[in-house]
PyMOL commands that place a pseudoatom at each C-alpha (Angstrom):
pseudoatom trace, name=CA, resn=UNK, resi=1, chain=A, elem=C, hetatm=0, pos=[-44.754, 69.966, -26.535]
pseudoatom trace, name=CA, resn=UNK, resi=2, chain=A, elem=C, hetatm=0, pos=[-42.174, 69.265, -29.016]
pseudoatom trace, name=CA, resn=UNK, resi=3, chain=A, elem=C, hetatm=0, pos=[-39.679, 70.992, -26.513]
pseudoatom trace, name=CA, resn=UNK, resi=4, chain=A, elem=C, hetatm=0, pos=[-40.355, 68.960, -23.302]
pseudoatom trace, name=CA, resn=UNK, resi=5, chain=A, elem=C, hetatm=0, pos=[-39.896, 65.777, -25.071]
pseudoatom trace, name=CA, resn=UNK, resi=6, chain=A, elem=C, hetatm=0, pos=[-36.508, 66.262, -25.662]
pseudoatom trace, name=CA, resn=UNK, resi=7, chain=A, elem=C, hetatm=0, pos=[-36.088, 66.226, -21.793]
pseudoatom trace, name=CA, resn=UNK, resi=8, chain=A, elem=C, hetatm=0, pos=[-37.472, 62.758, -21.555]
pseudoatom trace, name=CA, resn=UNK, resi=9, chain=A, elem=C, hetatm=0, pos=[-34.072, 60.811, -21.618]
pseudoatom trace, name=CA, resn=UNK, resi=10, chain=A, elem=C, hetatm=0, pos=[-32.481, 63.111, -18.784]
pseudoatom trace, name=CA, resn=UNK, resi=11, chain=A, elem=C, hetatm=0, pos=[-35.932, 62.266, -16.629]
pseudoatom trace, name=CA, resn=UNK, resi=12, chain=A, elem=C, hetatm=0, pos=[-35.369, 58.240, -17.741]
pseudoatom trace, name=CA, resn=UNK, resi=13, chain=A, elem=C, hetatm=0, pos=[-31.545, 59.086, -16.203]
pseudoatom trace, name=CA, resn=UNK, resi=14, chain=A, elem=C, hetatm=0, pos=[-33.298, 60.697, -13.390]
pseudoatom trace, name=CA, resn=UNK, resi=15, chain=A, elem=C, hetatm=0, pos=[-35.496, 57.634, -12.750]
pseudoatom trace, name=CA, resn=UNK, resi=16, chain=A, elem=C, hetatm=0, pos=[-32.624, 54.846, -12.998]
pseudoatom trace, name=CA, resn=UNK, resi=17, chain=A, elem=C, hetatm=0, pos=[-29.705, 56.715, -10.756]
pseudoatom trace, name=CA, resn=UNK, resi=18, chain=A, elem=C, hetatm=0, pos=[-32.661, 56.888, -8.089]
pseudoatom trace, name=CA, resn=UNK, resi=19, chain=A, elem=C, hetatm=0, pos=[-33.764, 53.003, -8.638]
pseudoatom trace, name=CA, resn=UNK, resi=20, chain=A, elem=C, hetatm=0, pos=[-29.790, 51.736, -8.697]
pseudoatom trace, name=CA, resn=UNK, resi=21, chain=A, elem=C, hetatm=0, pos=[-29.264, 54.222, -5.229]
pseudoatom trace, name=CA, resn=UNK, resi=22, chain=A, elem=C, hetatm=0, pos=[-31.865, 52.840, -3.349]
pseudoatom trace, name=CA, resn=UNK, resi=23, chain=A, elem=C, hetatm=0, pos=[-31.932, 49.259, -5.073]
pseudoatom trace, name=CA, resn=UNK, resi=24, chain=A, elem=C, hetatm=0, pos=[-28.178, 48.731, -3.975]
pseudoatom trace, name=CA, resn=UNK, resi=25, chain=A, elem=C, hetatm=0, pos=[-29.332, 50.252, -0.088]
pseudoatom trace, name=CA, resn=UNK, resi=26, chain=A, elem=C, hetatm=0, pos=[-31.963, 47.271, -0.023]
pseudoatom trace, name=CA, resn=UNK, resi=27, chain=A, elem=C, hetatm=0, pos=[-30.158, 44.527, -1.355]
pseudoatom trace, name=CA, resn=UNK, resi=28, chain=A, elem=C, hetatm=0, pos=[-27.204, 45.071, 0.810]
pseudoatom trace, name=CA, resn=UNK, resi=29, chain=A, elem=C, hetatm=0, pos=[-29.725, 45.257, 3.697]
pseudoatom trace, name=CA, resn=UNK, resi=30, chain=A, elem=C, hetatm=0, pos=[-31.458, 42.017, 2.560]
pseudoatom trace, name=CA, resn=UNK, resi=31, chain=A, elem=C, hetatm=0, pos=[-28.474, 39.989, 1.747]
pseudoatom trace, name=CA, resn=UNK, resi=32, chain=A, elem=C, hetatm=0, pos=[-25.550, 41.716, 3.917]
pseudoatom trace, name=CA, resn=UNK, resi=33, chain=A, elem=C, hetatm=0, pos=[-24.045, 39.490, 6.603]
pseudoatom trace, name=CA, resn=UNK, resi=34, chain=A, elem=C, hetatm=0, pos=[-24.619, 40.877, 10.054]
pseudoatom trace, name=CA, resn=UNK, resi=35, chain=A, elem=C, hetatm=0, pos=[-21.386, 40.984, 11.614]
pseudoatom trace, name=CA, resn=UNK, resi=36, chain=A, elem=C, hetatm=0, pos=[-20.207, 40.855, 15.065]
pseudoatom trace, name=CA, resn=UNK, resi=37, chain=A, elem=C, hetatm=0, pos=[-19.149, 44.565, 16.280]
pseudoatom trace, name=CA, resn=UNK, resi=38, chain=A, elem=C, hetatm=0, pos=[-16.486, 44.385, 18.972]
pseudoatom trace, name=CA, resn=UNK, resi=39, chain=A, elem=C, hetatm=0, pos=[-15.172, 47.716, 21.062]
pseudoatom trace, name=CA, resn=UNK, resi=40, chain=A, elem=C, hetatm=0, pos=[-11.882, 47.563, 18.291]
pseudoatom trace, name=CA, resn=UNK, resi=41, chain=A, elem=C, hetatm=0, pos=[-14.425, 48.098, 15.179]
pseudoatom trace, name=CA, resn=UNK, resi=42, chain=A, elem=C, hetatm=0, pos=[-15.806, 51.390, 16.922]
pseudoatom trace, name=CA, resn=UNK, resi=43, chain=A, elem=C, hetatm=0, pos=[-13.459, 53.137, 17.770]
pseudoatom trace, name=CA, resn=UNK, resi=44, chain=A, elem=C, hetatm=0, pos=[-12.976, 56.234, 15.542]
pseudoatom trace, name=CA, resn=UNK, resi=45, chain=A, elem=C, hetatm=0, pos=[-10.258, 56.174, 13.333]
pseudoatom trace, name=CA, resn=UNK, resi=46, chain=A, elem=C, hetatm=0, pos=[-7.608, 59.325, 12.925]
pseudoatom trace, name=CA, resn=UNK, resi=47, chain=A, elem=C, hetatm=0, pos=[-4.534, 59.002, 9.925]
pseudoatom trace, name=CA, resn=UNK, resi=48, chain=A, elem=C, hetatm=0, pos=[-3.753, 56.067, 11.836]
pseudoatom trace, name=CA, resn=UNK, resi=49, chain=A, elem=C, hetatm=0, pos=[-3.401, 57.977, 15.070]
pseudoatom trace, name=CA, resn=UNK, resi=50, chain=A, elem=C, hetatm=0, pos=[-5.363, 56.642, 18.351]
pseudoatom trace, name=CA, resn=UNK, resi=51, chain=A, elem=C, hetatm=0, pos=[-8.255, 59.127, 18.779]
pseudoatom trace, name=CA, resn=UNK, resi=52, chain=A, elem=C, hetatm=0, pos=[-6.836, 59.460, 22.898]
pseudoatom trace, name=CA, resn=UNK, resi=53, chain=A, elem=C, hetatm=0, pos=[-6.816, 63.333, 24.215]
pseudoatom trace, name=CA, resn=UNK, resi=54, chain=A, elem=C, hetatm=0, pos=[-8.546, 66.561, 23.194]
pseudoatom trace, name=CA, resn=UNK, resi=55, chain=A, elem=C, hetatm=0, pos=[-10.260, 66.706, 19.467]
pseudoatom trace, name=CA, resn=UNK, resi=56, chain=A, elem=C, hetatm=0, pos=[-8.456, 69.855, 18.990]
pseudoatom trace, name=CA, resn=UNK, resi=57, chain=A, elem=C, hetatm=0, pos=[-4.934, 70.974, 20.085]
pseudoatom trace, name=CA, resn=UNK, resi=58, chain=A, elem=C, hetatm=0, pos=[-4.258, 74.436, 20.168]
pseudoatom trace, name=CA, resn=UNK, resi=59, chain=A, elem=C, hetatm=0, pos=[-1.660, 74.959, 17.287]
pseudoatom trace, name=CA, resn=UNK, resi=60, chain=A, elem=C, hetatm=0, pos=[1.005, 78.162, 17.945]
pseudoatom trace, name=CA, resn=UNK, resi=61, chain=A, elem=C, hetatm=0, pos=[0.923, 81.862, 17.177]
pseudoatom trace, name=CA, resn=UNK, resi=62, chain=A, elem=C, hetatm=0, pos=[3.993, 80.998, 15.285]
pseudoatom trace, name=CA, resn=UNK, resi=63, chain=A, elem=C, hetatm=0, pos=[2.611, 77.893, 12.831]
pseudoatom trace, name=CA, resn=UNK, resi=64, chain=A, elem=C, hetatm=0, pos=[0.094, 81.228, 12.138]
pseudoatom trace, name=CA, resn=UNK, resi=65, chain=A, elem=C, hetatm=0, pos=[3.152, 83.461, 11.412]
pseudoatom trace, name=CA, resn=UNK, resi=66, chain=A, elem=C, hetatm=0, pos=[4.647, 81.318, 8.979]
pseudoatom trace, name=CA, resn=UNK, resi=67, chain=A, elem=C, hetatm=0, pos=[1.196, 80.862, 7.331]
pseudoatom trace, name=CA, resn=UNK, resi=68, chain=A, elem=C, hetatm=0, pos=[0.881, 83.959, 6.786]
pseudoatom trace, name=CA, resn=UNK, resi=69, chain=A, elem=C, hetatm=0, pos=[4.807, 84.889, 5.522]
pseudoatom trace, name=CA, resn=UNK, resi=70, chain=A, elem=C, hetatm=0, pos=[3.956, 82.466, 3.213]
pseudoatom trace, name=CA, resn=UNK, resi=71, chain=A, elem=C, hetatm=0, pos=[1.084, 83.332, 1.899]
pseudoatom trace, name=CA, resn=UNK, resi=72, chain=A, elem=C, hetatm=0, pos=[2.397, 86.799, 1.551]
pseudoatom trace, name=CA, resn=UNK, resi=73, chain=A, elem=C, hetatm=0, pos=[5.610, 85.674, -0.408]
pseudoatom trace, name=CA, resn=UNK, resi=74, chain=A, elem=C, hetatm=0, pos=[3.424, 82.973, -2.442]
pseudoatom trace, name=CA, resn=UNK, resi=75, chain=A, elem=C, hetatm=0, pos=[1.506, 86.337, -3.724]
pseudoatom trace, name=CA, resn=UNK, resi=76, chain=A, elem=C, hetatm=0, pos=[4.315, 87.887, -4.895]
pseudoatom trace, name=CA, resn=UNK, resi=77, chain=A, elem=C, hetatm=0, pos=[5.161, 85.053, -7.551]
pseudoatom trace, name=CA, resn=UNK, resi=78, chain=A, elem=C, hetatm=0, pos=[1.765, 85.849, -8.462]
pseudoatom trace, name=CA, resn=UNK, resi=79, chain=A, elem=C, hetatm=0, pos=[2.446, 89.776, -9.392]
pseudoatom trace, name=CA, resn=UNK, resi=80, chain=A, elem=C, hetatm=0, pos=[6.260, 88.398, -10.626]
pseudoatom trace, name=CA, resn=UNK, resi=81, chain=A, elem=C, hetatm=0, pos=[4.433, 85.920, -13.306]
pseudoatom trace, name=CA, resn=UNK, resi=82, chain=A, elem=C, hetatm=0, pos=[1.964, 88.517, -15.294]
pseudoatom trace, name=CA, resn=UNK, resi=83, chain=A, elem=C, hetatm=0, pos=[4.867, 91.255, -15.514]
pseudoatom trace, name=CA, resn=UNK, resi=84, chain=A, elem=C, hetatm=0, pos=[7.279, 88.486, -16.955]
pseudoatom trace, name=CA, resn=UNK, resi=85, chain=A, elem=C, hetatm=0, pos=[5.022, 87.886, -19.158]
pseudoatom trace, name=CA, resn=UNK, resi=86, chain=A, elem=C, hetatm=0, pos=[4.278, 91.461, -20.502]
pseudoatom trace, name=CA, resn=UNK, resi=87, chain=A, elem=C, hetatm=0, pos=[8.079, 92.808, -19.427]
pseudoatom trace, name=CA, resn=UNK, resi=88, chain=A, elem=C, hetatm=0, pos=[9.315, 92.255, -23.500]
pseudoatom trace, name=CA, resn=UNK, resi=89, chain=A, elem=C, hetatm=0, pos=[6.255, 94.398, -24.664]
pseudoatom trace, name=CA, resn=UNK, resi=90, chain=A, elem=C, hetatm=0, pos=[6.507, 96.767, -22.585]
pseudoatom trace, name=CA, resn=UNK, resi=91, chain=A, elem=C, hetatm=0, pos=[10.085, 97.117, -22.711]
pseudoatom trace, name=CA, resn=UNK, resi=92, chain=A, elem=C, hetatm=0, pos=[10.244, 99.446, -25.820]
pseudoatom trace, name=CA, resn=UNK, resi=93, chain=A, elem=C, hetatm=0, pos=[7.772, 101.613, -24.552]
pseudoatom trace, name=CA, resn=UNK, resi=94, chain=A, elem=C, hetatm=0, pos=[8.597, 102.080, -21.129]
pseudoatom trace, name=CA, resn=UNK, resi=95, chain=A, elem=C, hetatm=0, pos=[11.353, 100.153, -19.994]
pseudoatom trace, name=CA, resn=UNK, resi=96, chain=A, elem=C, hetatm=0, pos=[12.775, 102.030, -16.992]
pseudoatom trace, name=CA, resn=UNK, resi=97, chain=A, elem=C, hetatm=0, pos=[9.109, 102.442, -15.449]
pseudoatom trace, name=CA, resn=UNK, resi=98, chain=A, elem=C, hetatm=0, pos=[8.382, 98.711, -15.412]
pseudoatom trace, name=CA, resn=UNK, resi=99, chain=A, elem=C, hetatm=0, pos=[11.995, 97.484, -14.057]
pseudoatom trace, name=CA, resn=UNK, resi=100, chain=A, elem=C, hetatm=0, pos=[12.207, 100.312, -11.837]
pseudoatom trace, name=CA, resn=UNK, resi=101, chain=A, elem=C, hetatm=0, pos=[8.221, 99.388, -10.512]
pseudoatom trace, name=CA, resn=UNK, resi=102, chain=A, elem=C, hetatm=0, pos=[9.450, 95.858, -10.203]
pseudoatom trace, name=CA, resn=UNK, resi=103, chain=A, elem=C, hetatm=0, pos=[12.339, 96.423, -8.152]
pseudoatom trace, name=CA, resn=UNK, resi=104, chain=A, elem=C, hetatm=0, pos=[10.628, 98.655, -5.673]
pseudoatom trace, name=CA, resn=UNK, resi=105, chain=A, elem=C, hetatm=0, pos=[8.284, 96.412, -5.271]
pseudoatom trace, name=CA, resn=UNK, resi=106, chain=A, elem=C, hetatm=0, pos=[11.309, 93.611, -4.816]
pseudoatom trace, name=CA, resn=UNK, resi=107, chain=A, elem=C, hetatm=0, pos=[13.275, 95.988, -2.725]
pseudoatom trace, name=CA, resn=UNK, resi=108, chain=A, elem=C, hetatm=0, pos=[9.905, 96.307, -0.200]
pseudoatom trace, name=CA, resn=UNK, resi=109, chain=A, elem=C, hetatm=0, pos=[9.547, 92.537, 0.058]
pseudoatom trace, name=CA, resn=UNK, resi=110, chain=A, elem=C, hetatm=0, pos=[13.032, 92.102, 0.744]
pseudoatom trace, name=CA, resn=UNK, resi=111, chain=A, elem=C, hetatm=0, pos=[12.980, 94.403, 2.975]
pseudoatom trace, name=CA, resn=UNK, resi=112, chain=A, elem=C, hetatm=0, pos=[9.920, 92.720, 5.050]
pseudoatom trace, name=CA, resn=UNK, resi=113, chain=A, elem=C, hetatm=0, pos=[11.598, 89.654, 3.988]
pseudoatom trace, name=CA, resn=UNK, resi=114, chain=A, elem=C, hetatm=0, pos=[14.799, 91.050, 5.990]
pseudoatom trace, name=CA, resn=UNK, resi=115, chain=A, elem=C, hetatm=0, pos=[12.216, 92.248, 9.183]
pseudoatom trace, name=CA, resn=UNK, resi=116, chain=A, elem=C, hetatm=0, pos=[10.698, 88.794, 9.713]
pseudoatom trace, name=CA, resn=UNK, resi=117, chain=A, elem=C, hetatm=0, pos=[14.337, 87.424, 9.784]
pseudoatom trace, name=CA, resn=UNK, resi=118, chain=A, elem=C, hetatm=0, pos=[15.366, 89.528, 12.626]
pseudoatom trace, name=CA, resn=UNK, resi=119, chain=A, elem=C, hetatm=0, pos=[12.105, 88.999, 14.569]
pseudoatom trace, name=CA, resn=UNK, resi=120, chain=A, elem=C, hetatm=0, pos=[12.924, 84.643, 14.385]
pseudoatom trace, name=CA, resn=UNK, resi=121, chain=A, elem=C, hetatm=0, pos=[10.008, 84.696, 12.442]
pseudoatom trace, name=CA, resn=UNK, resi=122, chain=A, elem=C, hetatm=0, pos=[11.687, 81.887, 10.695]
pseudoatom trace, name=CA, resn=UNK, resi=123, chain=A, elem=C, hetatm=0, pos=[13.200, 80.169, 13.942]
pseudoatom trace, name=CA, resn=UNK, resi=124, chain=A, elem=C, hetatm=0, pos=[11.200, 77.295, 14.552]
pseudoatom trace, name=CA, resn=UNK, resi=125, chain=A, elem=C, hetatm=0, pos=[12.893, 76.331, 17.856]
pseudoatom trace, name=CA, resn=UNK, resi=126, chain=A, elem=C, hetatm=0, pos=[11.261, 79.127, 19.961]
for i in range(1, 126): cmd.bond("trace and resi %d" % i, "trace and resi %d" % (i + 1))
show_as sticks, trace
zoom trace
């Protein structure tokens, strides 16, 4: 019993979040002012744009390319940070397996890096 009554204050808590929640609902009912909703006041409002048109616009395949070339050159600063941090350590033991790892893994992203530049990839007038 002794156990449960240490859980008294967090149902008090409980209790009072529940009253305020529904006590400020009411009195804003009670007391609110009723005002007068014109056509304007309705509408939906967008970042300040005029909801006219479709919901949803059909976005590019290339806004989906670049997405994705980013998020695929954003991972490699993650993989770049953790072997910074470790490259001093491990540079007495090993040091020509973890530079020459890192720059074949470099020399492939460049090279992909290179491929999406050919293909426009990064041409955002077509």
């Amino acid at each position: 019993m002794d156990q449960l009554t240490q859980y008294i204050p967090v149902l008090i808590l409980v209790v009072v979040a529940v009253c305020f929640a529904f006590g400020m609902l009411i009195i804003s009912v009670l007391f609110g002012q009723k005002g007068r909703r014109d056509q304007i006041k309705d509408t939906p409002y967008e970042c300040g744009m005029q909801p006219v048109g479709e919901g949803s616009t059909r976005l590019s395949v290339k806004f989906y390319l670049v997405a994705m070339l980013f998020i695929l050159f954003d991972i490699e600063v993650v993989f770049l940070y953790p072997w910074a941090v470790v490259y001093k350590d491990m540079l007495r033991d090993h040091a020509n397996l973890i530079f020459g790892s890192m720059i074949t893994f470099l020399g492939i992203l460049f090279v992909g890096y290179i491929y999406a530049l050919k293909k426009g990839a990064f041409d955002w007038k077509r």
